[in-house]
C-alpha positions as CSV (number, residue, x, y, z in Angstrom):
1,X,3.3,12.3,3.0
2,X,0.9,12.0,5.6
3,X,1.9,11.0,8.9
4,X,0.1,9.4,11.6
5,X,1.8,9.3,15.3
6,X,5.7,9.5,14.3
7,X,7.9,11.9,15.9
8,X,9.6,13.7,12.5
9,X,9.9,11.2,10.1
10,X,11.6,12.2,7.1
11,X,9.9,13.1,3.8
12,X,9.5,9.6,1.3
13,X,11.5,7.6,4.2
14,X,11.3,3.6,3.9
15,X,13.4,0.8,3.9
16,X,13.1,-0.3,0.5
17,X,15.5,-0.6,-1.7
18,X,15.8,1.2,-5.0
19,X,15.2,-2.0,-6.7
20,X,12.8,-2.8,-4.9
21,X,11.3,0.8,-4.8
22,X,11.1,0.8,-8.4
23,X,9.7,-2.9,-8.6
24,X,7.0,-2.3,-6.6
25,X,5.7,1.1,-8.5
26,X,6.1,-0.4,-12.0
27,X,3.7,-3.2,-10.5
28,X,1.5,-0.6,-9.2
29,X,0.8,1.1,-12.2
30,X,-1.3,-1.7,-13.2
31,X,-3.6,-1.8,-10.2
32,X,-4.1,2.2,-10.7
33,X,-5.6,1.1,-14.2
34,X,-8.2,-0.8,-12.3
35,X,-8.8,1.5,-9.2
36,X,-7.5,5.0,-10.3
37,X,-6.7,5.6,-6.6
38,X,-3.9,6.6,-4.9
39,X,-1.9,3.7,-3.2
40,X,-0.1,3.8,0.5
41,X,2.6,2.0,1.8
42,X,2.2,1.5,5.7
43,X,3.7,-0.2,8.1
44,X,7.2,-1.8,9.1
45,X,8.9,-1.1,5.6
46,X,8.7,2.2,6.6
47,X,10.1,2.0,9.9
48,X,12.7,-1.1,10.3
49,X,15.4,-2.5,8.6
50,X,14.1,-6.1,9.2
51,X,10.5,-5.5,7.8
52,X,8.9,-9.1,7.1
53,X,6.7,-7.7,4.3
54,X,5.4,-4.7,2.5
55,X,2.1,-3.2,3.6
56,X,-0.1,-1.4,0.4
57,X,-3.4,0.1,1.2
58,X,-5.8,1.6,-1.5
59,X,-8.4,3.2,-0.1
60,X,-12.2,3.4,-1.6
61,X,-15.4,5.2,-0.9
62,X,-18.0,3.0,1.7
63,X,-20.0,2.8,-1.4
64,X,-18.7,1.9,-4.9
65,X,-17.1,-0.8,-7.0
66,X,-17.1,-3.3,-4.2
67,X,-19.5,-2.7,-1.9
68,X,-19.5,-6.3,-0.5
69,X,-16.7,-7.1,2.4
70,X,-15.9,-10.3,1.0
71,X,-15.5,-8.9,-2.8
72,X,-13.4,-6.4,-0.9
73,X,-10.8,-9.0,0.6
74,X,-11.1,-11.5,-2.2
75,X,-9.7,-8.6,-4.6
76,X,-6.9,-7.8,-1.9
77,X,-5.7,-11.3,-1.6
78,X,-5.3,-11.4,-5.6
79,X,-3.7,-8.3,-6.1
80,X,-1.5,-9.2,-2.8
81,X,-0.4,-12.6,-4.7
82,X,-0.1,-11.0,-8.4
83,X,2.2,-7.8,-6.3
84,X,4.3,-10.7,-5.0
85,X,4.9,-12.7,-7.9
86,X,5.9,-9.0,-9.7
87,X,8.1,-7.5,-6.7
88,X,9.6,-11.3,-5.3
89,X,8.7,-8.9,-2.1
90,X,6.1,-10.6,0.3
91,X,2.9,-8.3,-0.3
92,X,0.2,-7.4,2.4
93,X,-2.0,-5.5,0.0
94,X,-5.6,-4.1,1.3
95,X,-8.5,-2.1,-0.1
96,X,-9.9,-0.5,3.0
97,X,-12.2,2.2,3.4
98,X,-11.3,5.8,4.3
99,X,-12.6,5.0,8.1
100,X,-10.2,2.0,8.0
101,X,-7.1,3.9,7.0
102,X,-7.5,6.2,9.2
103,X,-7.7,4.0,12.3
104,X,-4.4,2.9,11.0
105,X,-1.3,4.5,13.6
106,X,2.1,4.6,11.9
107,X,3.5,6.7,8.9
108,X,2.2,6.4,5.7
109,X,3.2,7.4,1.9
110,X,1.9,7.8,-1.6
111,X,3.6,5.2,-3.9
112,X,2.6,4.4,-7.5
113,X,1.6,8.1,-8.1
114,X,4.9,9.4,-9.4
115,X,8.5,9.2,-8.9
């Protein structure tokens, strides 16, 4: 897990349930046939009980399958409806680039990899 300005947070901690836990990986393991990365989930479903929606980032090289900013977000939003309509979770999914992530603050985890 890595962990980015949060006083001991505990290994794998979120406030999904195990439904929805297990929703949202089986829907994942479509997206890693496209991207083969690993996939992050971020923000305040890791950190309240009242999160308003799931935050997914995907991070890709500066350079590589979509170089173009606008390719970029177009793919996000469609992946962030298809993740929805899968998970009946709202969705925030992005693919940012390695600089992006880490100017991120908060926890985030591997999800999608393994159980």
């Amino acid at each position: 897990m890595l962990v980015r300005n949060e006083k001991e947070m505990k290994k794998d901690q979120s406030y999904l349930s195990t439904i929805q836990w297990y929703n949202l990986y089986y829907a994942l393991e479509a997206v890693n046939k496209i991207f083969y990365k690993k996939h992050y989930l971020v923000g305040s479903a890791m950190t309240r009980k009242d999160f308003r929606d799931v935050d997914i980032r995907t991070v890709m090289p500066e350079e590589g399958l979509l170089d173009s900013e606008f390719a970029r977000k177009s793919m996000s939003m469609w992946i962030s409806e298809w993740l929805s309509s899968r998970t009946q979770m709202t969705i925030d999914y992005q693919i940012q680039t390695q600089k992006e992530f880490n100017n991120e603050s908060g926890p985030s985890m591997v999800i999608g990899e393994s159980i």
